[in-house]
PDB file of N, CA, C and O in Angstrom:
ATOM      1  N   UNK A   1      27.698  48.685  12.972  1.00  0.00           N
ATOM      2  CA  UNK A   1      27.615  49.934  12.249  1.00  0.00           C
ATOM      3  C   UNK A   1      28.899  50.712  12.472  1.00  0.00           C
ATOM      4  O   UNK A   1      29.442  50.641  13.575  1.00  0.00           O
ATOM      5  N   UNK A   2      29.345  51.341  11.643  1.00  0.00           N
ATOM      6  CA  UNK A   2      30.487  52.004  11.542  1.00  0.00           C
ATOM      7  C   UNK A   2      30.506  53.171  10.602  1.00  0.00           C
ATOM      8  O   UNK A   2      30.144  53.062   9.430  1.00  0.00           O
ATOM      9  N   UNK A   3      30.972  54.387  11.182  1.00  0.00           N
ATOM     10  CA  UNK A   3      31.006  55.732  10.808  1.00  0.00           C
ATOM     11  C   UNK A   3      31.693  56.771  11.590  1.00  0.00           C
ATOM     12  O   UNK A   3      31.563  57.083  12.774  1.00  0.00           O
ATOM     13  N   UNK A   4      32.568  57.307  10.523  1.00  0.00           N
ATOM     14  CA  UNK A   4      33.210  58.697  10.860  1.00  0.00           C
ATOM     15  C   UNK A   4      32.962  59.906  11.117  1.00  0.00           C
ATOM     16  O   UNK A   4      32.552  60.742  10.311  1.00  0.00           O
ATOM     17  N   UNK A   5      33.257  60.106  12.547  1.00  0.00           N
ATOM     18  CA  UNK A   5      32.763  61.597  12.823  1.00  0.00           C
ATOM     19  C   UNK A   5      34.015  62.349  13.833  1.00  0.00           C
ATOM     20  O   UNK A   5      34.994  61.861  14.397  1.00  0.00           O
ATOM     21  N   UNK A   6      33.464  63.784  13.760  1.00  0.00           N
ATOM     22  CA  UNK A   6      34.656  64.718  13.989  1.00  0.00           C
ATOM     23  C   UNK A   6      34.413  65.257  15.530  1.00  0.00           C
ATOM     24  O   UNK A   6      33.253  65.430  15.905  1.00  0.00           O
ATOM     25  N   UNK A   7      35.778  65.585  16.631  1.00  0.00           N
ATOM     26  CA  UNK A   7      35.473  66.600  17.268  1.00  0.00           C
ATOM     27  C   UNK A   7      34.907  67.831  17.189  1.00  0.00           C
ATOM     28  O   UNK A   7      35.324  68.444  16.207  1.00  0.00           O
ATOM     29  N   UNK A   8      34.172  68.390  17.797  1.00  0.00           N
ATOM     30  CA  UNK A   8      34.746  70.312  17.424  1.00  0.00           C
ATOM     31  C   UNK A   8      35.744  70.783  18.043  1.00  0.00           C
ATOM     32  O   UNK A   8      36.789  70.199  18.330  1.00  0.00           O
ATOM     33  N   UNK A   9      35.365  72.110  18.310  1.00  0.00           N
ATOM     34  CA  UNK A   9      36.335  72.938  18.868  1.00  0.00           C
ATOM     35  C   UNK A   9      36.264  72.775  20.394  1.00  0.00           C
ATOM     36  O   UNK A   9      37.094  73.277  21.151  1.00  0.00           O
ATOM     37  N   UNK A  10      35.258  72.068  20.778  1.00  0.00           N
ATOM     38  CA  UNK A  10      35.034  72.303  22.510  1.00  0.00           C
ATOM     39  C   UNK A  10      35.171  70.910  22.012  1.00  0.00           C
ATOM     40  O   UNK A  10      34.039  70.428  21.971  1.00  0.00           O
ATOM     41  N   UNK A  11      35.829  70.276  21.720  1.00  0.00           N
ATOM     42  CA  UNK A  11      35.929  68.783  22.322  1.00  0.00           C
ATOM     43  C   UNK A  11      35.000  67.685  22.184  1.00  0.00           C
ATOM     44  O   UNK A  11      35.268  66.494  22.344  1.00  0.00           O
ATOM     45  N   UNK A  12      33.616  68.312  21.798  1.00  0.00           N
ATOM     46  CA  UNK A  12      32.565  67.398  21.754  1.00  0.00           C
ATOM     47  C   UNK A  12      32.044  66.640  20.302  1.00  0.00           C
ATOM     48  O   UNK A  12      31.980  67.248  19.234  1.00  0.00           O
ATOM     49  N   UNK A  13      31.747  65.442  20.443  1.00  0.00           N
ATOM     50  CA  UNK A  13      31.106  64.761  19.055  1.00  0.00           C
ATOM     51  C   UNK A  13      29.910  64.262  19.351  1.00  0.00           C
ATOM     52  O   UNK A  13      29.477  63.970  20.466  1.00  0.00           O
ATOM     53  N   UNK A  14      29.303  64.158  18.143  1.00  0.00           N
ATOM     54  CA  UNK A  14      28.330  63.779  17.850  1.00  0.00           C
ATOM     55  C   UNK A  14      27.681  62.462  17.481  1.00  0.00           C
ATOM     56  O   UNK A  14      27.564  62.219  16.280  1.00  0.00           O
ATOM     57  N   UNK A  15      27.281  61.655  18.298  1.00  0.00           N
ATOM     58  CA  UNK A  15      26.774  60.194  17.568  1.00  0.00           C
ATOM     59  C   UNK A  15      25.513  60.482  16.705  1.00  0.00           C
ATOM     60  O   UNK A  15      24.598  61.286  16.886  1.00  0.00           O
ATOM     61  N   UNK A  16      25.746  59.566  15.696  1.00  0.00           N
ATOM     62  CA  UNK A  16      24.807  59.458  14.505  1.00  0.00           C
ATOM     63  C   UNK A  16      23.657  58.769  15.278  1.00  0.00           C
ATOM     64  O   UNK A  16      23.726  57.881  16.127  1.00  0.00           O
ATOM     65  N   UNK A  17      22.434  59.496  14.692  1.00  0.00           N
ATOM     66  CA  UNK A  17      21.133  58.791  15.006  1.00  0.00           C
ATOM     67  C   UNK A  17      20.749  57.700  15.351  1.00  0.00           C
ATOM     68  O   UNK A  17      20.033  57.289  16.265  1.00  0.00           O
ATOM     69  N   UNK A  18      21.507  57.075  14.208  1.00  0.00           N
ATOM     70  CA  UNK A  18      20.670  55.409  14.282  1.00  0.00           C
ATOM     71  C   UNK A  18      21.325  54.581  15.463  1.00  0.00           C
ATOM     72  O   UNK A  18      20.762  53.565  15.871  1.00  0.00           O
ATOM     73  N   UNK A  19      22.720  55.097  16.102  1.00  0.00           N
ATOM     74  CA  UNK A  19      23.342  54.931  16.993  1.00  0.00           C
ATOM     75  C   UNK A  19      22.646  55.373  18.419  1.00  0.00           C
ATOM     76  O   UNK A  19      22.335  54.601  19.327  1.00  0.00           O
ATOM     77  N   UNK A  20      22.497  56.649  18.399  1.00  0.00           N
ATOM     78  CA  UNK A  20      21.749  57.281  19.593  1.00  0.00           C
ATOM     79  C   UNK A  20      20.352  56.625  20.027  1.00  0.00           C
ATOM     80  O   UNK A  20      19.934  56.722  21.181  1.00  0.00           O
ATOM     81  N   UNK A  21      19.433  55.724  18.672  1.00  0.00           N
ATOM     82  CA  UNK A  21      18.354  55.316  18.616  1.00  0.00           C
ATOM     83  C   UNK A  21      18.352  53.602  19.054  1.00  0.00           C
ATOM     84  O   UNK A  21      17.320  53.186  19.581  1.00  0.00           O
ATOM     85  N   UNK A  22      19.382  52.729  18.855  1.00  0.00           N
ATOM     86  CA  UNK A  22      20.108  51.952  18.858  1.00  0.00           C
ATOM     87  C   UNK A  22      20.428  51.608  20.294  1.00  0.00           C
ATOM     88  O   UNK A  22      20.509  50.431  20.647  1.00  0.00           O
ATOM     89  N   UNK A  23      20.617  52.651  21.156  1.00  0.00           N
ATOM     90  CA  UNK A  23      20.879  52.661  22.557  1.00  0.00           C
ATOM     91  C   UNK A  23      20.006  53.346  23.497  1.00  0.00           C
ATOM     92  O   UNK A  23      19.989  53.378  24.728  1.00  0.00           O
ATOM     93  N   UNK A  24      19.156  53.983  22.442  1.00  0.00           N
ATOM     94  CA  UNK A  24      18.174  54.549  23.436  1.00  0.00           C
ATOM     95  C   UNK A  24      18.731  56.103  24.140  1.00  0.00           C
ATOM     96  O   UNK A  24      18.117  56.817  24.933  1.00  0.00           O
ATOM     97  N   UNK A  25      19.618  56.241  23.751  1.00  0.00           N
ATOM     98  CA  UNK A  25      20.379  57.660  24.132  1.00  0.00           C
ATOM     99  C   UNK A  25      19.991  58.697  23.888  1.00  0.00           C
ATOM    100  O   UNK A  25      20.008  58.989  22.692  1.00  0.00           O
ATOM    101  N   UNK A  26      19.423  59.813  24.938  1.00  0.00           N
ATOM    102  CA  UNK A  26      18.933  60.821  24.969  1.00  0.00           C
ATOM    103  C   UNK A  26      19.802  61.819  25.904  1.00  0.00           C
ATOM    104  O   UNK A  26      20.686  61.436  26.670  1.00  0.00           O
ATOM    105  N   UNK A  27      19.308  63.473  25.667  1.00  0.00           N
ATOM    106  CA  UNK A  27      20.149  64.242  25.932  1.00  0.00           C
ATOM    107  C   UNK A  27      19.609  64.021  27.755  1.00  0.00           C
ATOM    108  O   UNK A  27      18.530  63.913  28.338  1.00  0.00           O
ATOM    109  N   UNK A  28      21.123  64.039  28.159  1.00  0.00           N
ATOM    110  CA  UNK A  28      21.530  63.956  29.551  1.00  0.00           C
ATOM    111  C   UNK A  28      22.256  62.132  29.840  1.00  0.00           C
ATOM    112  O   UNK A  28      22.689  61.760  30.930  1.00  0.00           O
ATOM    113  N   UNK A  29      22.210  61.154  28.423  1.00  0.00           N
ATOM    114  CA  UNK A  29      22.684  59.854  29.231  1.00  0.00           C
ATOM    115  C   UNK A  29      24.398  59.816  28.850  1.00  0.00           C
ATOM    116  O   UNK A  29      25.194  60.126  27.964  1.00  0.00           O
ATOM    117  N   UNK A  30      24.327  59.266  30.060  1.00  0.00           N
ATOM    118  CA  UNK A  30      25.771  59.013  30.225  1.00  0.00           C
ATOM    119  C   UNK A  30      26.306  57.920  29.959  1.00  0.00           C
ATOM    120  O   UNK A  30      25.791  56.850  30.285  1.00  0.00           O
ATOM    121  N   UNK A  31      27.828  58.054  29.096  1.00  0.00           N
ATOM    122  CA  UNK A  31      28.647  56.901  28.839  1.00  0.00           C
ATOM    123  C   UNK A  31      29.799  57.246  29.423  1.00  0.00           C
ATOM    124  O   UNK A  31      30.194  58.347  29.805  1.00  0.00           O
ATOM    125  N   UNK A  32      30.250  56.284  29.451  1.00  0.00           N
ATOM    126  CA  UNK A  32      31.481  55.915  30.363  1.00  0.00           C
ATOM    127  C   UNK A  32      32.934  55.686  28.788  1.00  0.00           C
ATOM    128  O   UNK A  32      33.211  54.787  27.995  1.00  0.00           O
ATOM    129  N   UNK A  33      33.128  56.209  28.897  1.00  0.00           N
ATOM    130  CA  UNK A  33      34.747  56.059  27.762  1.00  0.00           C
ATOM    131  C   UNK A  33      36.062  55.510  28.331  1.00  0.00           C
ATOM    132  O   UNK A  33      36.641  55.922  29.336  1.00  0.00           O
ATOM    133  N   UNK A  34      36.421  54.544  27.547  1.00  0.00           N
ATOM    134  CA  UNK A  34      37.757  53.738  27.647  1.00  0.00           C
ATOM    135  C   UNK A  34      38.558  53.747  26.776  1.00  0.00           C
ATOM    136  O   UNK A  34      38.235  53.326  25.666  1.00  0.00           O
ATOM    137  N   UNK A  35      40.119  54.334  27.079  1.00  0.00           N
ATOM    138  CA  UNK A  35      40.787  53.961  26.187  1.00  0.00           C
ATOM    139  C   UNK A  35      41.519  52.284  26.169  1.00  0.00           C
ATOM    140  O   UNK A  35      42.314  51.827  26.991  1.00  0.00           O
ATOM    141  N   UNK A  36      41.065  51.749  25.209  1.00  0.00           N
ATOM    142  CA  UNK A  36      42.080  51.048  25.115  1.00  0.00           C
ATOM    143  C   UNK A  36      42.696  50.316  24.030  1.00  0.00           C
ATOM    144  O   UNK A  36      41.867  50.107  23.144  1.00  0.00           O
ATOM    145  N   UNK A  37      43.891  49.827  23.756  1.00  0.00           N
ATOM    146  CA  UNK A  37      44.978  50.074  23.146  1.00  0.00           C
ATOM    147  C   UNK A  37      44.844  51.407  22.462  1.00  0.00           C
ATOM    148  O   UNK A  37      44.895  52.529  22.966  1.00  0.00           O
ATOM    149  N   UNK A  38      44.610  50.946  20.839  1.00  0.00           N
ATOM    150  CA  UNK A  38      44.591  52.197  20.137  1.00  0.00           C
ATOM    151  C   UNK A  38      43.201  52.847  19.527  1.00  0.00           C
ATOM    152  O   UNK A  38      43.024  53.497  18.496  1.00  0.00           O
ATOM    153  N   UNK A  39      42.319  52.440  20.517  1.00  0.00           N
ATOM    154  CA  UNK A  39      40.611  52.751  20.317  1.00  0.00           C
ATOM    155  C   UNK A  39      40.081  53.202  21.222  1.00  0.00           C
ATOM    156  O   UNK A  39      40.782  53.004  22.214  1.00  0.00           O
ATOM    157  N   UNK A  40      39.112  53.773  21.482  1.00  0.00           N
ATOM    158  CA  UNK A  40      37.842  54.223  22.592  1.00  0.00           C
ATOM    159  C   UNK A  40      36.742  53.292  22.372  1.00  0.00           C
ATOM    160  O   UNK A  40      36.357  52.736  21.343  1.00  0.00           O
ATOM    161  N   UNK A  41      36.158  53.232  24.063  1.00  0.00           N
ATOM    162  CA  UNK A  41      35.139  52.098  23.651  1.00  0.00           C
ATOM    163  C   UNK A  41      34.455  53.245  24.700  1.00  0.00           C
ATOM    164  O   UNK A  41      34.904  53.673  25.764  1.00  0.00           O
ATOM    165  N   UNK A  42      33.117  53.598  23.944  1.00  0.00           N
ATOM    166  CA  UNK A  42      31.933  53.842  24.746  1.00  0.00           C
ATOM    167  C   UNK A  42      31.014  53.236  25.274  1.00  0.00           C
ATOM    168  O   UNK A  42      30.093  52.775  24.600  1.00  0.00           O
ATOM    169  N   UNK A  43      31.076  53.118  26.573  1.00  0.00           N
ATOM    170  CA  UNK A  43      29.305  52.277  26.932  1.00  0.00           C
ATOM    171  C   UNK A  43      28.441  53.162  27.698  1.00  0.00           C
ATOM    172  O   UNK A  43      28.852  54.145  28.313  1.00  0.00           O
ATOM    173  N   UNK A  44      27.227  52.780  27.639  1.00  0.00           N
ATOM    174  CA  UNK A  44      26.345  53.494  28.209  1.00  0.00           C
ATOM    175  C   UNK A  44      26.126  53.044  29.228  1.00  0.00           C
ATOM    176  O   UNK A  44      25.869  51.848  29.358  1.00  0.00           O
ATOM    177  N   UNK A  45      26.177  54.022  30.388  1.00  0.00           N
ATOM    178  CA  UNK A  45      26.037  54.091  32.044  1.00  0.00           C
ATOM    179  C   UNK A  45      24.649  53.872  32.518  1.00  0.00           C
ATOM    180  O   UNK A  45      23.726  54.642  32.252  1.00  0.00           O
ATOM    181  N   UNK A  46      24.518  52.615  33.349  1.00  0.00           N
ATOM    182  CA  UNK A  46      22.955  52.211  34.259  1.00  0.00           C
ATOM    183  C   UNK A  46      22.087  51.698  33.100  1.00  0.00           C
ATOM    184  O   UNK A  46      20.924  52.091  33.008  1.00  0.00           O
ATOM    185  N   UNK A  47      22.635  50.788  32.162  1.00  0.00           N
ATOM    186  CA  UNK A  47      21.763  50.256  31.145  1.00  0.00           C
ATOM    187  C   UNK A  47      21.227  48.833  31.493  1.00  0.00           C
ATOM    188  O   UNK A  47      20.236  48.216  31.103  1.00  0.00           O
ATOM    189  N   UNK A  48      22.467  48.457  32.571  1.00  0.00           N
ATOM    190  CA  UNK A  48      22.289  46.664  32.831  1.00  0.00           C
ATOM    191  C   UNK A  48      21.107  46.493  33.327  1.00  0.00           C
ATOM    192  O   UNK A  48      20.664  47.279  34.165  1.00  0.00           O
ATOM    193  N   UNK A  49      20.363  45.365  32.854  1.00  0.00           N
ATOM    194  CA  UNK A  49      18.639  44.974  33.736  1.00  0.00           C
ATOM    195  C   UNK A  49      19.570  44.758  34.957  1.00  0.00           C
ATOM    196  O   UNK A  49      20.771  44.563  34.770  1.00  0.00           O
ATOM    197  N   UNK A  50      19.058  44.787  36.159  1.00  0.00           N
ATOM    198  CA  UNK A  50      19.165  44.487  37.812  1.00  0.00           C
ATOM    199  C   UNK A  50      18.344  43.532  37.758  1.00  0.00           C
ATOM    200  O   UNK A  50      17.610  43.322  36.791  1.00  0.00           O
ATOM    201  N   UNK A  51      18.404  42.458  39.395  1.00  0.00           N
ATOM    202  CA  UNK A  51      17.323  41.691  39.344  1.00  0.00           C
ATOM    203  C   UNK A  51      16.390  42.569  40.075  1.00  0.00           C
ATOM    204  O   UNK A  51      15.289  42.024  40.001  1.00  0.00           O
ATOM    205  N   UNK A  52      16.299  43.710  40.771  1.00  0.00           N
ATOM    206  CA  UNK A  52      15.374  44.404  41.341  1.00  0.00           C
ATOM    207  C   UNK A  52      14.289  44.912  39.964  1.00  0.00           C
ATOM    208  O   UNK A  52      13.063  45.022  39.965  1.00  0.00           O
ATOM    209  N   UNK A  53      15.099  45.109  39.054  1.00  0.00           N
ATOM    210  CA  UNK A  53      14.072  45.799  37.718  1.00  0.00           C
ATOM    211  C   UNK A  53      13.496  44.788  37.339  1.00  0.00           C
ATOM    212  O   UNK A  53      12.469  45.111  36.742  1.00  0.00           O
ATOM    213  N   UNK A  54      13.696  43.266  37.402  1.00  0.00           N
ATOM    214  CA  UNK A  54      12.828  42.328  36.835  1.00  0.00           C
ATOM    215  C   UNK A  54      11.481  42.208  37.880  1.00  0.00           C
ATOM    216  O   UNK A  54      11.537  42.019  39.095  1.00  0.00           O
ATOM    217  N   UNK A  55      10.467  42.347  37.190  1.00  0.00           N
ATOM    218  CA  UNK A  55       8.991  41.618  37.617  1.00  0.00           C
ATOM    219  C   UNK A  55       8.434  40.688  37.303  1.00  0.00           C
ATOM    220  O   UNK A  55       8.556  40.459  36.099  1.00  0.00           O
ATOM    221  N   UNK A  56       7.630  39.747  38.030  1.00  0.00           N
ATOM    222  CA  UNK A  56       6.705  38.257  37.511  1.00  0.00           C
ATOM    223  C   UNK A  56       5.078  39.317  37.141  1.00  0.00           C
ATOM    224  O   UNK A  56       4.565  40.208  37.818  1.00  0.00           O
ATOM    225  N   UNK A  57       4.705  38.783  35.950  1.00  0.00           N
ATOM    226  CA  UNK A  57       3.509  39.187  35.625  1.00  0.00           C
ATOM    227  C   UNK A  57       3.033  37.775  34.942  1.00  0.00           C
ATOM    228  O   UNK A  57       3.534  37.306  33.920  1.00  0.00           O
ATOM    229  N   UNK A  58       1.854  37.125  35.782  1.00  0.00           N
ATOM    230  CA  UNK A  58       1.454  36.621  34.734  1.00  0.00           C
ATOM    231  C   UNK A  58       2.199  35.218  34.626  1.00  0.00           C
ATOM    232  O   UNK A  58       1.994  34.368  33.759  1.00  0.00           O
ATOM    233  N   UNK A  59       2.967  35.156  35.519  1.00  0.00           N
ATOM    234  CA  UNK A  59       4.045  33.918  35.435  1.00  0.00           C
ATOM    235  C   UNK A  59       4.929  33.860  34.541  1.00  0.00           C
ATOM    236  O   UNK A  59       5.352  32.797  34.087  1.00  0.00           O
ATOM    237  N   UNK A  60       5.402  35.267  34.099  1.00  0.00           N
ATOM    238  CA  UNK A  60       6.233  35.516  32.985  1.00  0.00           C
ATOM    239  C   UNK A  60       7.270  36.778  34.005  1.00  0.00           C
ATOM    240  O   UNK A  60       7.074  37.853  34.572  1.00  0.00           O
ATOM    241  N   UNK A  61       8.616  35.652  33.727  1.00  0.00           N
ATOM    242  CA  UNK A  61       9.521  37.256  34.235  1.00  0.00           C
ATOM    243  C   UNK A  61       9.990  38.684  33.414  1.00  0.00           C
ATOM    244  O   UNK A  61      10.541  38.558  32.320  1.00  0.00           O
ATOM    245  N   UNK A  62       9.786  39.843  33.898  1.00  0.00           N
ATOM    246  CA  UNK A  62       9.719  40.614  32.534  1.00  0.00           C
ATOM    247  C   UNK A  62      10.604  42.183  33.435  1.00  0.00           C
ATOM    248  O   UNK A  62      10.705  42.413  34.641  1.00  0.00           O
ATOM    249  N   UNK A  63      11.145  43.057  32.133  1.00  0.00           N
ATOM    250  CA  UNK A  63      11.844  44.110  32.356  1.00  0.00           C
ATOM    251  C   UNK A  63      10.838  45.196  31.914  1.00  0.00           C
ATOM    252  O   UNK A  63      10.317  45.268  30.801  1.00  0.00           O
ATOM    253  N   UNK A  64      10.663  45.960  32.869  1.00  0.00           N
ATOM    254  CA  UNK A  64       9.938  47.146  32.462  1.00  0.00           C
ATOM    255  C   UNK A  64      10.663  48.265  31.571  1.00  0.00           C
ATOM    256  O   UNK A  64      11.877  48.470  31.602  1.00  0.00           O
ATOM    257  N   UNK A  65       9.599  49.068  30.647  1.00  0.00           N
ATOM    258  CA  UNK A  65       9.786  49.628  29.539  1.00  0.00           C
ATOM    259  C   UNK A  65      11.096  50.693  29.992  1.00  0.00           C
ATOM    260  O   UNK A  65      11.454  50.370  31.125  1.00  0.00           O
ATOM    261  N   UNK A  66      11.625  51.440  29.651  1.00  0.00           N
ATOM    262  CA  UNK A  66      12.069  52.746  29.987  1.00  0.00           C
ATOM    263  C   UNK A  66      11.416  53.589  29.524  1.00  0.00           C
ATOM    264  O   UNK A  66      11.581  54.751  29.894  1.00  0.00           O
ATOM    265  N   UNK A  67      10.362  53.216  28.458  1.00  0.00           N
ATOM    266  CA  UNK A  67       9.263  54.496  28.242  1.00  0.00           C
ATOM    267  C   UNK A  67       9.972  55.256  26.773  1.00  0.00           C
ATOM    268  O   UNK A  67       9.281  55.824  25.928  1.00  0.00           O
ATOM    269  N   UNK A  68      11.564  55.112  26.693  1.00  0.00           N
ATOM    270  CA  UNK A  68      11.780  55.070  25.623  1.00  0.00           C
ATOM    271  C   UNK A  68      11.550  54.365  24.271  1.00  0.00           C
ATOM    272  O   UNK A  68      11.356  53.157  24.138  1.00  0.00           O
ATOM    273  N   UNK A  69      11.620  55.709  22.831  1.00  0.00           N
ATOM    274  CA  UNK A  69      11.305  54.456  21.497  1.00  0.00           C
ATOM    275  C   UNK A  69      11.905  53.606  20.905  1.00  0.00           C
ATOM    276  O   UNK A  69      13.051  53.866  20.540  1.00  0.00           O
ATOM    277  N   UNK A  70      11.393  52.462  20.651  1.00  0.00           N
ATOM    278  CA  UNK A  70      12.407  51.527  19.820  1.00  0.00           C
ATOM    279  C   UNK A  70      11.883  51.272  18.618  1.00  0.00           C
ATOM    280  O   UNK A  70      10.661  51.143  18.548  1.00  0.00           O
ATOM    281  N   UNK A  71      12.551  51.168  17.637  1.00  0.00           N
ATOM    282  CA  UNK A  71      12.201  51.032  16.093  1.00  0.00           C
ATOM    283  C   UNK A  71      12.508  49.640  15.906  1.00  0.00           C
ATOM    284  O   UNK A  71      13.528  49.684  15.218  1.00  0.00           O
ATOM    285  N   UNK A  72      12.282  48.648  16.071  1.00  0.00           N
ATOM    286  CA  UNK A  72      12.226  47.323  15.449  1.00  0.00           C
ATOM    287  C   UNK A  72      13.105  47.103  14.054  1.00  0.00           C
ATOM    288  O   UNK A  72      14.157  46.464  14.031  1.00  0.00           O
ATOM    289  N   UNK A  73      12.663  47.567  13.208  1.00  0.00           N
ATOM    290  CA  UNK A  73      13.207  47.952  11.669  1.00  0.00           C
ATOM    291  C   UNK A  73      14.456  48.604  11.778  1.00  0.00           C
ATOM    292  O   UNK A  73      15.435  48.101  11.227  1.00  0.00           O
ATOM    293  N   UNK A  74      14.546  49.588  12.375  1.00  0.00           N
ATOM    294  CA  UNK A  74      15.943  50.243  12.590  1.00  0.00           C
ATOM    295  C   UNK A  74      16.882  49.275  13.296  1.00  0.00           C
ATOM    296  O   UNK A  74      17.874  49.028  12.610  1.00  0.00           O
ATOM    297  N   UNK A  75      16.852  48.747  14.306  1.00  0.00           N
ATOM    298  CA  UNK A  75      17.575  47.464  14.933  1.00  0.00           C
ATOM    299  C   UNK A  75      17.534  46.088  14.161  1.00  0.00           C
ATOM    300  O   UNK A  75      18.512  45.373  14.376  1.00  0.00           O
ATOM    301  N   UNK A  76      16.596  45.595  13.315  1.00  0.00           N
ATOM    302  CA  UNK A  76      17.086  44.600  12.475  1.00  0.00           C
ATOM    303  C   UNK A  76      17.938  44.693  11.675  1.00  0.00           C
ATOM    304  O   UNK A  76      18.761  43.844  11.333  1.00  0.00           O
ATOM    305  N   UNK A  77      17.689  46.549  11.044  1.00  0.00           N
ATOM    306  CA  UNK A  77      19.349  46.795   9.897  1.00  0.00           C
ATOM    307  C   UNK A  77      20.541  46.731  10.246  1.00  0.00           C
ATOM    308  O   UNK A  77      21.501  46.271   9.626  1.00  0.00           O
ATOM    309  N   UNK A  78      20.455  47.515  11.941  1.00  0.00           N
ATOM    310  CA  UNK A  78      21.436  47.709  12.274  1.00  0.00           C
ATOM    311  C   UNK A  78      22.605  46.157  12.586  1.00  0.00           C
ATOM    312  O   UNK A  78      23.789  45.998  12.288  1.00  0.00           O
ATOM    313  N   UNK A  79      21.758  45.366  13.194  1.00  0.00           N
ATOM    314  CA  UNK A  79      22.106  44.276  13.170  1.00  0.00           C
ATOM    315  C   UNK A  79      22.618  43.240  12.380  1.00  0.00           C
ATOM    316  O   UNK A  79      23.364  42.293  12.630  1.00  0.00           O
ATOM    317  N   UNK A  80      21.787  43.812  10.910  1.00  0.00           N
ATOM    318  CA  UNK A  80      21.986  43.071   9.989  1.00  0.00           C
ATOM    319  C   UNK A  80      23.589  43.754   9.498  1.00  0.00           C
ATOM    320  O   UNK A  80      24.370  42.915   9.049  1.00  0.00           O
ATOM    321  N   UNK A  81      24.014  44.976   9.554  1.00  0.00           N
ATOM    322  CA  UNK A  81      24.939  45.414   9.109  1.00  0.00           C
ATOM    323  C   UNK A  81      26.332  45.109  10.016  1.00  0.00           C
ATOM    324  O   UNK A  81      27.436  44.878   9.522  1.00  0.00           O
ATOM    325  N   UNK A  82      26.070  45.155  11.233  1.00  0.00           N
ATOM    326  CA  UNK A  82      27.170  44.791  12.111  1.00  0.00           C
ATOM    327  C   UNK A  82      27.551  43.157  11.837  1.00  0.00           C
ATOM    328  O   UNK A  82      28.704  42.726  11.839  1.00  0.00           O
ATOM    329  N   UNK A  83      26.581  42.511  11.651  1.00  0.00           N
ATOM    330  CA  UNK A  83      26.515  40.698  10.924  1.00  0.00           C
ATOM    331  C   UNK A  83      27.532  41.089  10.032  1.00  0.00           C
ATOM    332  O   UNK A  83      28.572  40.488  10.297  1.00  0.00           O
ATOM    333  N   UNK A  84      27.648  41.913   9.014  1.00  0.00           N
ATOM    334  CA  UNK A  84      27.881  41.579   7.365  1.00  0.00           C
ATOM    335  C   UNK A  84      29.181  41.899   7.879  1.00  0.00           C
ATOM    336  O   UNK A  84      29.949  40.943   7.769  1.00  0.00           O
ATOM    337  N   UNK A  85      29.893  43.325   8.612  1.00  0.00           N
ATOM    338  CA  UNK A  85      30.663  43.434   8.799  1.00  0.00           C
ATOM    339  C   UNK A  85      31.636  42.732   9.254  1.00  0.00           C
ATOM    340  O   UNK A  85      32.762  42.669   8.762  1.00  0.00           O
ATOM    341  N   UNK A  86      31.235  42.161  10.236  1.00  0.00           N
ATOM    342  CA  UNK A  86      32.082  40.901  11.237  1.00  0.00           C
ATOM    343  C   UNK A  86      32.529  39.786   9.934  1.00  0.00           C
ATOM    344  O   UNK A  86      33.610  39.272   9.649  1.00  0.00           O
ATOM    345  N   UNK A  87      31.309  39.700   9.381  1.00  0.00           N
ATOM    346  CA  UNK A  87      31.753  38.145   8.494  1.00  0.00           C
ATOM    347  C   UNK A  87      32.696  38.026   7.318  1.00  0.00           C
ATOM    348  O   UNK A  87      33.330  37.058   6.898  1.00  0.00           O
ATOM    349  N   UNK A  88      32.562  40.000   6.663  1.00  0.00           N
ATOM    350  CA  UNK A  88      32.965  39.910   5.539  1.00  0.00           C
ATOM    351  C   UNK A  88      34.432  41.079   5.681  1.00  0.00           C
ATOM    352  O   UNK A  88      35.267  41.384   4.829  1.00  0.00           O
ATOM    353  N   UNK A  89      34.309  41.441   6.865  1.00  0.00           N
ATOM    354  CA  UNK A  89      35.751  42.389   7.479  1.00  0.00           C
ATOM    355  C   UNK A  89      35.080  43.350   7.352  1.00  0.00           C
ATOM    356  O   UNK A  89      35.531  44.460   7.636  1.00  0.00           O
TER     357      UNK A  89
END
């Protein structure tokens, strides 16, 4: 997904929804910003599963929820659009 957005005056921007929804990003999470060459790369801070966060249930190893929502539908588009992009420039 790809889209243009602006500073303000204090410096701050705004990620688009489907982005914020996409990562699960709510007010207070933190990303970590990199410049590099002539781009910024944002990632989001304490997202990696640990093996301490994995549990056996059931004889199945599994990551517990964050309790946050995920839209299924919203992440297949999104996916589907970052696909088209890559393939078609």
């Amino acid at each position: 997904m790809s889209s243009t957005i602006s500073v303000d005056e204090a410096g701050r921007i705004e990620l688009p929804k489907a982005i914020r929804d996409r990562f699960q990003l709510s007010v207070g999470s933190q990303l970590r910003v990199e410049s590099i060459g002539d781009h910024l790369e944002l990632t989001p801070v304490g997202r990696e599963a640990s093996e301490s966060a994995i549990v056996e249930r059931n004889g199945l190893l599994m990551v517990p929820s964050t309790g946050a929502s995920f839209d299924a539908l919203d992440a297949v588009a999104l996916e589907r659009e970052r696909r088209e992009a890559d393939i078609l420039g």
